[in-house]
Legacy VTK file of the C-alpha trace (Angstrom):
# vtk DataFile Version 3.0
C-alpha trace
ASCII
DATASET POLYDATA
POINTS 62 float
-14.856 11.201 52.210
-16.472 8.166 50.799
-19.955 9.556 51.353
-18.938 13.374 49.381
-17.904 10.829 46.311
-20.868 8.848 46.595
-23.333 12.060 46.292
-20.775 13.724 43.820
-21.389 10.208 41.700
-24.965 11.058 41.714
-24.967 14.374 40.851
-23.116 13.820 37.973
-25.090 10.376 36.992
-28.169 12.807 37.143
-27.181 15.665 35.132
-26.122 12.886 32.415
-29.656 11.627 32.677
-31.077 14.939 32.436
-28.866 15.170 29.413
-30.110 12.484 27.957
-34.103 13.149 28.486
-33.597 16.332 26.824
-31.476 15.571 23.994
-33.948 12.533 23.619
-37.097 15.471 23.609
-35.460 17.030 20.875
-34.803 14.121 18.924
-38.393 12.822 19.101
-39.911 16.281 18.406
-38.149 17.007 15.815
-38.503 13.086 13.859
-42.424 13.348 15.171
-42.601 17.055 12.988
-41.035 15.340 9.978
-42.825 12.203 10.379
-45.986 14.607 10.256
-44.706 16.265 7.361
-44.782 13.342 5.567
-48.332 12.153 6.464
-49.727 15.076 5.287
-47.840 14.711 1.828
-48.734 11.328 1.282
-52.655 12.520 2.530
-52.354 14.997 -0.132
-51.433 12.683 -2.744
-54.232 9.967 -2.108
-56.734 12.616 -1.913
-55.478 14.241 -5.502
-55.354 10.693 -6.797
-59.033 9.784 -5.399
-60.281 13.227 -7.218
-58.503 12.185 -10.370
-60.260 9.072 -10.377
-63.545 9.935 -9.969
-62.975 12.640 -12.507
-62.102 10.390 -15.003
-65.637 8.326 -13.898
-67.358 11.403 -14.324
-68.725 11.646 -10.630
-67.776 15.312 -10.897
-68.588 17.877 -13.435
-65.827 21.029 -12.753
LINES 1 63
62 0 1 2 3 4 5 6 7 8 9 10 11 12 13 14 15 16 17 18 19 20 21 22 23 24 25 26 27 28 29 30 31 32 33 34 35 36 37 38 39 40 41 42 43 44 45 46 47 48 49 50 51 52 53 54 55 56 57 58 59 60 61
């Protein structure tokens, strides 16, 4: 009987785990997807600043 509760224990302790590593996936995908998001935003910006600049300088003629 002892040994049946032991490997229940363990089924159970690895399905939680499982549940964990997964829900954990999601979690970082999801934050990693915004966190690129918000790279490329900021990218955007410094590059549209860095044109302005040299704009103003006159290293381009549009």
């Amino acid at each position: 009987m002892k040994n049946i509760m032991n490997k229940g224990f363990i089924m159970i302790d690895s399905i939680t785990a499982l549940t964990l590593i997964s829900v954990g996936m999601i979690f970082f995908c999801e934050s990693n997807q915004h966190m690129y998001d918000n790279l490329d935003k900021a990218r955007r910006t410094l590059l549209q600043k860095r044109i302005d600049y040299e704009k103003r300088k006159g290293l381009y003629d549009y």
